[in-house]
C-alpha positions as CSV (number, residue, x, y, z in Angstrom):
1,X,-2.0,-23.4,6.5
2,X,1.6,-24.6,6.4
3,X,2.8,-23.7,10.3
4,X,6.4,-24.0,9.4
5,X,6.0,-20.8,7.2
6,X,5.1,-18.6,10.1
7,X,7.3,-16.0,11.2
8,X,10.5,-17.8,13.2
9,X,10.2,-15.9,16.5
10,X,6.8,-17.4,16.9
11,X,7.5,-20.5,18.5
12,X,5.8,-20.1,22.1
13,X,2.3,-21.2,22.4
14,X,1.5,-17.4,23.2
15,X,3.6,-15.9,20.9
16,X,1.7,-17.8,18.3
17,X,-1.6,-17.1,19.4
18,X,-0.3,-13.2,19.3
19,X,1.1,-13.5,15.5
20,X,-1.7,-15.3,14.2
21,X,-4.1,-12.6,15.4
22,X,-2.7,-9.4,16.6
23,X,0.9,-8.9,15.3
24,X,0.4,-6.4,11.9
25,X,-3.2,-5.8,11.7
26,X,-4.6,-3.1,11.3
27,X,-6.0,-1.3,14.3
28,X,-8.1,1.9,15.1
29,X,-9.0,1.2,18.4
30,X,-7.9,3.8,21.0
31,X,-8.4,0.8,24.1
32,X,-5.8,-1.6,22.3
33,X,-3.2,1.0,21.0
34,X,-3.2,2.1,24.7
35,X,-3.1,-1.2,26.0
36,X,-0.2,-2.4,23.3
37,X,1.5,1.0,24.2
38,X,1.6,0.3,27.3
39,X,2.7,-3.4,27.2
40,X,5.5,-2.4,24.8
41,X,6.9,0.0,27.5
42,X,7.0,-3.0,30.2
43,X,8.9,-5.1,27.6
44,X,11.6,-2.6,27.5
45,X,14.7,-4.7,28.2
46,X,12.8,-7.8,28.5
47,X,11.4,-10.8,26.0
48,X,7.8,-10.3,24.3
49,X,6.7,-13.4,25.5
50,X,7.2,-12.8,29.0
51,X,5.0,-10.0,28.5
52,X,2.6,-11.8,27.0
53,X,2.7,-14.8,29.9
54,X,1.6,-11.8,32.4
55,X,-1.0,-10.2,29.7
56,X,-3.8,-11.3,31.7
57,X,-2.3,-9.8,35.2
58,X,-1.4,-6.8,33.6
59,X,-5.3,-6.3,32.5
60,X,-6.3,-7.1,36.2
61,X,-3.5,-5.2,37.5
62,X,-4.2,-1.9,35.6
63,X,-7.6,-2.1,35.3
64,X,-8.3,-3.5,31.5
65,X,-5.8,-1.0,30.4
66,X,-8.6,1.9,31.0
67,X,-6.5,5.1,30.4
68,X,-9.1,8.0,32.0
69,X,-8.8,5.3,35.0
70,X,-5.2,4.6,35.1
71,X,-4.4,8.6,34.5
72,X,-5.9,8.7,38.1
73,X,-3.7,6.2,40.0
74,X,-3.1,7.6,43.2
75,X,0.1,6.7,45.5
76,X,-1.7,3.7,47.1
77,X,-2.4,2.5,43.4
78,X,1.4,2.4,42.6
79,X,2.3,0.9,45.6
80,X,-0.3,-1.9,45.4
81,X,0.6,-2.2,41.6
82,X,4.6,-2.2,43.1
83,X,3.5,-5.7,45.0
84,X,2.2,-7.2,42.4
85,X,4.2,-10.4,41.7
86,X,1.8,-11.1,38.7
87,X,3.0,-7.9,36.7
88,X,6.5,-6.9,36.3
89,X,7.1,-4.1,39.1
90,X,9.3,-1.7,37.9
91,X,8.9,1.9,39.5
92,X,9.6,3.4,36.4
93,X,7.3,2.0,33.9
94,X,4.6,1.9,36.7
95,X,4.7,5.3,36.8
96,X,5.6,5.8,33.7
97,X,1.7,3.7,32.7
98,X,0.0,6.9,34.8
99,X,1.9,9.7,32.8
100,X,1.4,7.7,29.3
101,X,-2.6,7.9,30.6
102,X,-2.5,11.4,30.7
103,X,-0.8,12.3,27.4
104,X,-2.7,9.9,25.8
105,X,-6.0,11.7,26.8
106,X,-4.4,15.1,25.5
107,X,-4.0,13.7,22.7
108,X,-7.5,12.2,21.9
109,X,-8.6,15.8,23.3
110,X,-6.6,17.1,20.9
111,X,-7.2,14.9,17.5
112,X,-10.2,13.3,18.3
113,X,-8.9,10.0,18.6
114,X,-5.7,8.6,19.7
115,X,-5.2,6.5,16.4
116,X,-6.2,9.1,14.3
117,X,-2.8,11.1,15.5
118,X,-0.5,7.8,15.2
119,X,-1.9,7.0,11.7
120,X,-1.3,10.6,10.6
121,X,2.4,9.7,10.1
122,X,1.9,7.0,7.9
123,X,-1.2,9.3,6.1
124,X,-3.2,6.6,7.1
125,X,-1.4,4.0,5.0
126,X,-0.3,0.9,6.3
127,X,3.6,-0.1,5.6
128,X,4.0,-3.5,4.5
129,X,7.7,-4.4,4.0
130,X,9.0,-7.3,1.9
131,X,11.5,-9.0,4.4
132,X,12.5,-12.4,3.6
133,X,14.1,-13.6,6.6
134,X,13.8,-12.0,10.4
135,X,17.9,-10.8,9.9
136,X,16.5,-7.9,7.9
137,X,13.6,-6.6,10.0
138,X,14.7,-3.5,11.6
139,X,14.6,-2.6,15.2
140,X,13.8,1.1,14.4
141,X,13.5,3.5,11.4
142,X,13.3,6.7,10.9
143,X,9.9,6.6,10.9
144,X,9.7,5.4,14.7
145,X,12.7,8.0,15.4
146,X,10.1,10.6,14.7
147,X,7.2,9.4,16.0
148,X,8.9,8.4,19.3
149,X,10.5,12.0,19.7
150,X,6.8,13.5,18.9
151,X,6.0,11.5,22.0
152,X,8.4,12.7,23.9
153,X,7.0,16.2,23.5
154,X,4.0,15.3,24.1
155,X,4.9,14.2,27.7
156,X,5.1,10.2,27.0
157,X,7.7,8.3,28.9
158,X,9.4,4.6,27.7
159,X,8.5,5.9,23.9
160,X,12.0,5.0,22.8
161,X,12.4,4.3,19.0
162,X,12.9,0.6,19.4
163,X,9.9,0.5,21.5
164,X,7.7,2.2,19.2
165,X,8.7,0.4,16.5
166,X,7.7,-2.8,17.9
167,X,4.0,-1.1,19.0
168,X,3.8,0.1,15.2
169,X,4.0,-3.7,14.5
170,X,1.5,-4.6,17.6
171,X,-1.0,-2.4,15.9
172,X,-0.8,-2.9,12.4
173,X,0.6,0.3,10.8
174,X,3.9,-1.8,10.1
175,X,3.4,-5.4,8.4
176,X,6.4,-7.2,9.1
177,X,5.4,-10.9,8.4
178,X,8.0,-12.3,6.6
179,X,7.3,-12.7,2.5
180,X,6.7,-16.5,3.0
181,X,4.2,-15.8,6.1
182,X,0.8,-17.2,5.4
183,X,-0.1,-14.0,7.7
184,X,1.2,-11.7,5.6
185,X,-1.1,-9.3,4.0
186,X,-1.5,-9.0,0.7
187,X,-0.8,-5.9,-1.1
């Protein structure tokens, strides 16, 4: 496989690691599109491979991203999570991982499944776009418009567009390898 094909903003070992196996599949699984939900929000003004060089603490941290677990976090939780130097300690999106828990299981309460409510936008269908270089990928559409204002109803918090674009790329429903990708799928 040539490695020089591979989308350009894959150039950190971890970055890599995430492109070649995460980045644009397909996923149905509740446990990731929390964790990836999750993650996205913490990236929020911040690179993806920092996020990605604290994956690991972040699991520890919260718990392997367990959401009926993390919807419990009490006030000595957040303040232990608040000193962790291995995560990144924002009050906000801290708090903001405990409220996401919560909606996220009203959801699965109320569709049976947490992917099969995100999918429904797409009707199930995955979007695979046609980009030739990375200058023409967008950061948001109107697709993640809606999706992150049905969040917002839904009592989500750091479910801005440009952040649920990128988690529509983390889990698959968007395919945004570039056209010369060797990752790209093949439609």
């Amino acid at each position: 496989m040539k490695e020089n094909n591979r989308c350009p903003w894959a150039k950190e070992e971890e970055d890599i690691h995430y492109h070649d196996t995460e980045w644009g599949v397909p996923s149905r699984d509740d446990n990731y599109m929390f964790e990836m939900l999750i993650l996205e929000g913490f990236q929020a003004g911040l690179s993806w491979n920092t996020i990605l060089k604290k994956r690991e603490n972040f699991r520890k941290a919260f718990d392997n991203f367990n959401y009926k677990k993390i919807s419990k976090y009490n006030q000595i939780k957040l303040d232990e999570l608040m000193k962790n130097e291995g995560i990144i300690r924002n009050k906000l999106k801290i708090n903001s991982a405990v409220t996401n828990a919560q909606a996220f299981i009203k959801i699965r309460k109320e569709y049976g499944s947490f992917s099969d409510y995100i999918w429904s936008f797409t009707n199930n269908k995955q979007i695979i776009n046609k980009w030739e270089n990375l200058s023409q990928v967008p950061a948001t559409t109107e697709l993640s418009h809606k999706i992150s204002k049905e969040l917002k109803k839904q009592g989500f918090k750091f479910v801005g567009s440009t952040i649920i674009y990128s988690f529509l790329q983390a889990i698959g429903i968007i395919d945004d390898h570039l056209i010369s990708c060797p990752y790209k799928t093949k439609s």
